[in-house]
Chimera marker file (.cmm) of the C-alpha trace (Angstrom):
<marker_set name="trace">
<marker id="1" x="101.888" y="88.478" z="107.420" r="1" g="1" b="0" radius="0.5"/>
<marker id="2" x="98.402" y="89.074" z="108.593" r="1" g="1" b="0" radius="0.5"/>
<marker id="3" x="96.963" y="92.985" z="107.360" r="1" g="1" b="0" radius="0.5"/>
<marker id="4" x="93.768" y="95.007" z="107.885" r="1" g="1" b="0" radius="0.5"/>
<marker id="5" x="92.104" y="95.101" z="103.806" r="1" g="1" b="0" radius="0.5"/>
<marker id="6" x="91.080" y="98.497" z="103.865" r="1" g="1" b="0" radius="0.5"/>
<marker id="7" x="90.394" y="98.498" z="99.993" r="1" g="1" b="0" radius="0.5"/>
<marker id="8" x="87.924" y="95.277" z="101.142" r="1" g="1" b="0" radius="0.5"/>
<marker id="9" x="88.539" y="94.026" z="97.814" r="1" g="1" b="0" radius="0.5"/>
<marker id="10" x="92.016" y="92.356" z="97.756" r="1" g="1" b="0" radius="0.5"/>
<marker id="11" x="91.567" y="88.424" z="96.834" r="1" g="1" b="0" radius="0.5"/>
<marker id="12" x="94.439" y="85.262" z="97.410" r="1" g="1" b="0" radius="0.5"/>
<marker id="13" x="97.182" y="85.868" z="95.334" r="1" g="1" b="0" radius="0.5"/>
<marker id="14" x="96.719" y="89.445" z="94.328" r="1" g="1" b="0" radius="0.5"/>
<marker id="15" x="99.925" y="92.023" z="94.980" r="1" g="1" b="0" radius="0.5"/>
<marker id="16" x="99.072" y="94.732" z="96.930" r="1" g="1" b="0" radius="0.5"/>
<marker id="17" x="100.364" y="97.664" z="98.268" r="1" g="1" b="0" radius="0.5"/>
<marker id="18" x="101.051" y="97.541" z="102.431" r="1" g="1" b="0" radius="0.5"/>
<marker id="19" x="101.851" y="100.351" z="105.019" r="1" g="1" b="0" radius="0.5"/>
<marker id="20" x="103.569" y="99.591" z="108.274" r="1" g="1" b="0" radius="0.5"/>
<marker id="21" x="103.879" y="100.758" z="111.526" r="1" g="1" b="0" radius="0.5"/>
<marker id="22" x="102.178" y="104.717" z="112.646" r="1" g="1" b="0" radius="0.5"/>
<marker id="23" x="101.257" y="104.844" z="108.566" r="1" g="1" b="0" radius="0.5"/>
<marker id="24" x="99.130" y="102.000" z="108.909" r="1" g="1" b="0" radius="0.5"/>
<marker id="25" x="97.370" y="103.198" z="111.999" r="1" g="1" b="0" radius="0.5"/>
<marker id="26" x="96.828" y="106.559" z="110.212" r="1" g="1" b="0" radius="0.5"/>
<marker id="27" x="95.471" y="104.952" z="107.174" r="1" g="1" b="0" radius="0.5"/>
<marker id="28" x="92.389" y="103.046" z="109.531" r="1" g="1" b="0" radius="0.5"/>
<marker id="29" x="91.892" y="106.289" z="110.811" r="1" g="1" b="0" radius="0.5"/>
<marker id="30" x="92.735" y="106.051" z="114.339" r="1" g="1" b="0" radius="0.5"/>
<marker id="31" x="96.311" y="106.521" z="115.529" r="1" g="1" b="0" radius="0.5"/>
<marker id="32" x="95.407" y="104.237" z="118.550" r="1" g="1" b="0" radius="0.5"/>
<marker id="33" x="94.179" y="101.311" z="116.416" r="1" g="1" b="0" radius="0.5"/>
<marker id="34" x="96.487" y="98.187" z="117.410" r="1" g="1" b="0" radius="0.5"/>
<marker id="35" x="97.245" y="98.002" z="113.711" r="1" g="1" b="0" radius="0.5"/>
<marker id="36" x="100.762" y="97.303" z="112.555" r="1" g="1" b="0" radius="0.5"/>
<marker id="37" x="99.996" y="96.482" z="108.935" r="1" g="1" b="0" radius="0.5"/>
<marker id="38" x="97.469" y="97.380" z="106.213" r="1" g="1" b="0" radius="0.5"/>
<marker id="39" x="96.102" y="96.785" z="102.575" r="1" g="1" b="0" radius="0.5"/>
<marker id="40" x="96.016" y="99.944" z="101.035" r="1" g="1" b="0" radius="0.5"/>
<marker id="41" x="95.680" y="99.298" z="97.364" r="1" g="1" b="0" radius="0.5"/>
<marker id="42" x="95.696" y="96.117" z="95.225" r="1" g="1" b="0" radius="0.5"/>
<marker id="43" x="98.185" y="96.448" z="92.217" r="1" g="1" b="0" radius="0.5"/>
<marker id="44" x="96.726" y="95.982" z="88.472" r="1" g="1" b="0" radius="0.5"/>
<marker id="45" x="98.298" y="93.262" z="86.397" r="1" g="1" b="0" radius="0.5"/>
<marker id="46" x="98.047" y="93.680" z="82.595" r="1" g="1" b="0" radius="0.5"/>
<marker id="47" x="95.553" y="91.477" z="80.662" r="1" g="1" b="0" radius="0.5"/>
<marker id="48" x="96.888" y="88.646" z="78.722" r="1" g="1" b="0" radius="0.5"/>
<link id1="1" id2="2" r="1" g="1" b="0" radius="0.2"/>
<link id1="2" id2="3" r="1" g="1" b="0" radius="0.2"/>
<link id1="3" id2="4" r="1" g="1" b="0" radius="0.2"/>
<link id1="4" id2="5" r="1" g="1" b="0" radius="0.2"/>
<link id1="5" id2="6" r="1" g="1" b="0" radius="0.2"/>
<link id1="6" id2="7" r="1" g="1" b="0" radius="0.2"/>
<link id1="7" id2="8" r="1" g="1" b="0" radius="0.2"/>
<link id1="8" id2="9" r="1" g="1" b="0" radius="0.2"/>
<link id1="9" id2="10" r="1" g="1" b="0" radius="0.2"/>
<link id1="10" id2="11" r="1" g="1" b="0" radius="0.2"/>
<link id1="11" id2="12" r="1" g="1" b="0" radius="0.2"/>
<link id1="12" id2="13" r="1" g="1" b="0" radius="0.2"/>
<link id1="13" id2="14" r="1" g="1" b="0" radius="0.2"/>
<link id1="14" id2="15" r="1" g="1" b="0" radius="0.2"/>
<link id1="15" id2="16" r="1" g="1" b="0" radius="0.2"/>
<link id1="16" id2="17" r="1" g="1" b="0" radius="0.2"/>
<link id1="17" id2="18" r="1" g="1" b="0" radius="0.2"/>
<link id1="18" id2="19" r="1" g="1" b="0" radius="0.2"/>
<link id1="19" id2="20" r="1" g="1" b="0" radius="0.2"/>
<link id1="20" id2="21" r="1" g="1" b="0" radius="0.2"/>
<link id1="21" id2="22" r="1" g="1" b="0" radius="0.2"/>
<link id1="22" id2="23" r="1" g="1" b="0" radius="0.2"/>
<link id1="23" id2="24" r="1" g="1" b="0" radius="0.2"/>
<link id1="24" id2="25" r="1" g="1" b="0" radius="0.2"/>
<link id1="25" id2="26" r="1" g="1" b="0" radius="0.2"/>
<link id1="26" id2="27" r="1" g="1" b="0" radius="0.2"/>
<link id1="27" id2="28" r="1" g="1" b="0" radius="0.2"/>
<link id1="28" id2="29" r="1" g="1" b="0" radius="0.2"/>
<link id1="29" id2="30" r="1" g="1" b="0" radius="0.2"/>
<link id1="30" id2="31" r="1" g="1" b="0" radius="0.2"/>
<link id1="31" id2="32" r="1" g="1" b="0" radius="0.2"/>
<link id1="32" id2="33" r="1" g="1" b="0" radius="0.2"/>
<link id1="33" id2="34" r="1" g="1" b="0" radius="0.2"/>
<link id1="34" id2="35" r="1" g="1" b="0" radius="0.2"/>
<link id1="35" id2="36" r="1" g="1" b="0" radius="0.2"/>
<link id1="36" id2="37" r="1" g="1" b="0" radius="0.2"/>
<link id1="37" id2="38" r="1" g="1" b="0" radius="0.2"/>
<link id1="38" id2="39" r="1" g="1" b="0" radius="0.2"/>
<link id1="39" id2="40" r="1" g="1" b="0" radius="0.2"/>
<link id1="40" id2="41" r="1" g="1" b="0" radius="0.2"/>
<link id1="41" id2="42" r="1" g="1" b="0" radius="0.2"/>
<link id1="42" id2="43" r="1" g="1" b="0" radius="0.2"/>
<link id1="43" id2="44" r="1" g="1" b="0" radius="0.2"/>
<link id1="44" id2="45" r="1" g="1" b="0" radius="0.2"/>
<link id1="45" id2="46" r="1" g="1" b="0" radius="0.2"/>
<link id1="46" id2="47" r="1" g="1" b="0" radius="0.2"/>
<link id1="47" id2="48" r="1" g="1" b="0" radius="0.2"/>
</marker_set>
């Protein structure tokens, strides 16, 4: 899967959190964007 970052700090290998479809258009901030996915957050793993 290929997705817009829009946190612009998601790295390889990271899980993140990723809107689809009309949500991910909305969260770029244009409804006519030809988005179909996008990084929204990047999910915290516990330190070891």
């Amino acid at each position: 899967m290929v997705a817009v970052d829009k946190t612009n700090s998601a790295g390889i290998g990271e899980d993140v959190l990723v809107v689809t479809g009309s949500s991910a258009r909305v969260a770029v901030g244009c409804e006519y964007a030809p988005v179909d996915a996008v990084i929204v957050g990047v999910i915290d793993k516990p330190a070891d």
